[in-house]
C-alpha positions as a Python dict, from the first residue, in 0.01 Angstrom:
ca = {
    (1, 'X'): (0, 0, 0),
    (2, 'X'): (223, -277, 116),
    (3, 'X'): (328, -130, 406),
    (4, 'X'): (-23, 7, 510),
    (5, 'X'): (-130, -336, 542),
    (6, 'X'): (203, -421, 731),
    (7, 'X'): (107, -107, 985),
    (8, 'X'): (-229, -236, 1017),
    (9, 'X'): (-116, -638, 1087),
    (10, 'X'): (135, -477, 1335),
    (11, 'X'): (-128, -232, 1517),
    (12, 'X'): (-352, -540, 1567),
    (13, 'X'): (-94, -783, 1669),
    (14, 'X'): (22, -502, 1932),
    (15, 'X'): (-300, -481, 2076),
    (16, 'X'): (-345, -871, 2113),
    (17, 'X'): (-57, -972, 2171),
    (18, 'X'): (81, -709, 2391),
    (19, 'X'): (-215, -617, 2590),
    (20, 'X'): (-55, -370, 2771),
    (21, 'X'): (-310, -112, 2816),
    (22, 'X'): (-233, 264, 3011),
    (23, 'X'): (-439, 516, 3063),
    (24, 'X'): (-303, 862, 3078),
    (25, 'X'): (-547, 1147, 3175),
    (26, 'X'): (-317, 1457, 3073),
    (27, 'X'): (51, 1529, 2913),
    (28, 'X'): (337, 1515, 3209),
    (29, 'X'): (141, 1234, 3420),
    (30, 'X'): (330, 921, 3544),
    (31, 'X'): (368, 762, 3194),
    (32, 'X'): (537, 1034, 3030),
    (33, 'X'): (857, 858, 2991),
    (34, 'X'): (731, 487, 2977),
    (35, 'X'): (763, 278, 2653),
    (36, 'X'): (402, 137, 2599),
    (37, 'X'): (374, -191, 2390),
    (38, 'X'): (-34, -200, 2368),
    (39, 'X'): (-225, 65, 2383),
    (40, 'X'): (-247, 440, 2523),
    (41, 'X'): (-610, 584, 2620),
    (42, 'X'): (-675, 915, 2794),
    (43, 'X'): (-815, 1298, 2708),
    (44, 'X'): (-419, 1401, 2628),
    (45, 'X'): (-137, 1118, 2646),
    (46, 'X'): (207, 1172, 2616),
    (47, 'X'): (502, 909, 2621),
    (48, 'X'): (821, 849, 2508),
    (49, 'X'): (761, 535, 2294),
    (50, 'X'): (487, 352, 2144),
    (51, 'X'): (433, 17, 1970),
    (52, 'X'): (15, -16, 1933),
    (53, 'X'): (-203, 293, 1939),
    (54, 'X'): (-237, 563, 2134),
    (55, 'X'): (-595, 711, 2187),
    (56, 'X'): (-623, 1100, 2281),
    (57, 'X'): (-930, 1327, 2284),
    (58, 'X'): (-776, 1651, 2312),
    (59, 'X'): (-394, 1531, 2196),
    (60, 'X'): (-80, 1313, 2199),
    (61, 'X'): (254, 1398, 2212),
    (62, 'X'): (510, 1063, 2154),
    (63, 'X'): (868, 1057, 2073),
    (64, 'X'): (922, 757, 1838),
    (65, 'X'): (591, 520, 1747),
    (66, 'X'): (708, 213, 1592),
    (67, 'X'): (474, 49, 1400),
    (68, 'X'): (106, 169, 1513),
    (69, 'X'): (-133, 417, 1526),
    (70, 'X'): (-178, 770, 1723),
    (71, 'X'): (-528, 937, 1696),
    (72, 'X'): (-620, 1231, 1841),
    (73, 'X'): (-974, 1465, 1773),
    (74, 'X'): (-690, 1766, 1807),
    (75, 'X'): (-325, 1797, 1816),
    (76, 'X'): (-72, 1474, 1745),
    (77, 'X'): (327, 1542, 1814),
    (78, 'X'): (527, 1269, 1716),
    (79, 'X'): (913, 1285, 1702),
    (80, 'X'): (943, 991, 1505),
    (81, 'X'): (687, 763, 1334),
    (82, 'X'): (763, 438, 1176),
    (83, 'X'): (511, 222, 985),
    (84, 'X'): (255, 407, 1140),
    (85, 'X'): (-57, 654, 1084),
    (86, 'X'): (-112, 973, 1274),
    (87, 'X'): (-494, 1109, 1253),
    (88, 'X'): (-604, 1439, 1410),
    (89, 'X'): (-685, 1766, 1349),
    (90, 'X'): (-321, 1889, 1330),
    (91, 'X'): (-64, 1663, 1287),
    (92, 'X'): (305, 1728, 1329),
    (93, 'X'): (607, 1434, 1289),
    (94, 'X'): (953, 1564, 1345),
    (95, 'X'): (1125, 1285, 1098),
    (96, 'X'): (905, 1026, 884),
    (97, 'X'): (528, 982, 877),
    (98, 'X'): (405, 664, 669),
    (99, 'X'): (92, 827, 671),
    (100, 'X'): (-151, 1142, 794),
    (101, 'X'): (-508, 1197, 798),
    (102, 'X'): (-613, 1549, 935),
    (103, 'X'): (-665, 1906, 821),
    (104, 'X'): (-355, 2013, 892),
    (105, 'X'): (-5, 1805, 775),
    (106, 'X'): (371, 1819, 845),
    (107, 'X'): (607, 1560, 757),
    (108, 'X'): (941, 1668, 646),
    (109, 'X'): (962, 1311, 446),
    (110, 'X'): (650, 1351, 286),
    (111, 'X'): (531, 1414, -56),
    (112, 'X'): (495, 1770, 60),
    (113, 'X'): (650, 1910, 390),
    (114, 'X'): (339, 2059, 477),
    (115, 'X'): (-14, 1925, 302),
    (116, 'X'): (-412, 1971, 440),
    (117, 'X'): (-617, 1663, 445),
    (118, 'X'): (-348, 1396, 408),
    (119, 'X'): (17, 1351, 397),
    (120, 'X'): (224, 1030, 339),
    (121, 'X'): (591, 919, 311),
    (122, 'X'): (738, 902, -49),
    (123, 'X'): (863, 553, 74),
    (124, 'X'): (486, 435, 124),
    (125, 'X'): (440, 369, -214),
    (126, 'X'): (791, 343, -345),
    (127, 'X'): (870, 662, -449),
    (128, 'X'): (1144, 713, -219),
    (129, 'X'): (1394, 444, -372),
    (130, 'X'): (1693, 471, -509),
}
């Protein structure tokens, strides 16, 4: 729960004190390999590294979010997600997820590889410890 609370300080300090805002209409535009420290609007955004939120109708596809949020009303891709949340549809993260909210769930470093409705790191509560 800790670090929930952590991911949501960080998201909002992003967004404030970052204000770096992008908008990226579809996947392969001109921010596809930017690192965004704000905030990431558009129908289907991809880039290669996030610190805020990225905002997708259709889908977002990021290589490493660090500390944030990426929400999507269909398909999120995200190579690597630290401290953050991933909410869509279908959500997919290569290596760590601290947590997912969709109907469809992969995290390798989850409870479960592969859960519907919600997935979340075994760190996020602790369980991951040794």
């Amino acid at each position: 729960m800790k670090k929930l609370v952590i991911v949501l300080a960080a998201f909002s300090m992003a967004l404030a004190a970052n204000a770096e805002f992008k908008w990226c209409w579809w996947v392969d535009g001109p921010q596809a390999g930017d690192t965004i420290k704000g905030c990431q609007l558009g129908i289907a955004d991809e880039c290669k590294e996030i610190t805020g939120a990225q905002v997708g109708l259709l889908w977002n596809r990021c290589g490493r979010v660090q500390g944030g949020a990426t929400v999507a009303m269909g398909y999120t891709n995200v190579g690597v997600l630290q401290n953050g949340c991933q909410c869509g549809t279908v959500n997919i993260a290569r290596e760590g997820a601290a947590l997912q909210i969709g109907l469809l769930n992969w995290n390798p470093k989850g409870f479960l590889p592969f859960f519907p409705f919600f997935n979340f790191s075994k760190e996020l509560f602790g369980g991951g410890r040794k």
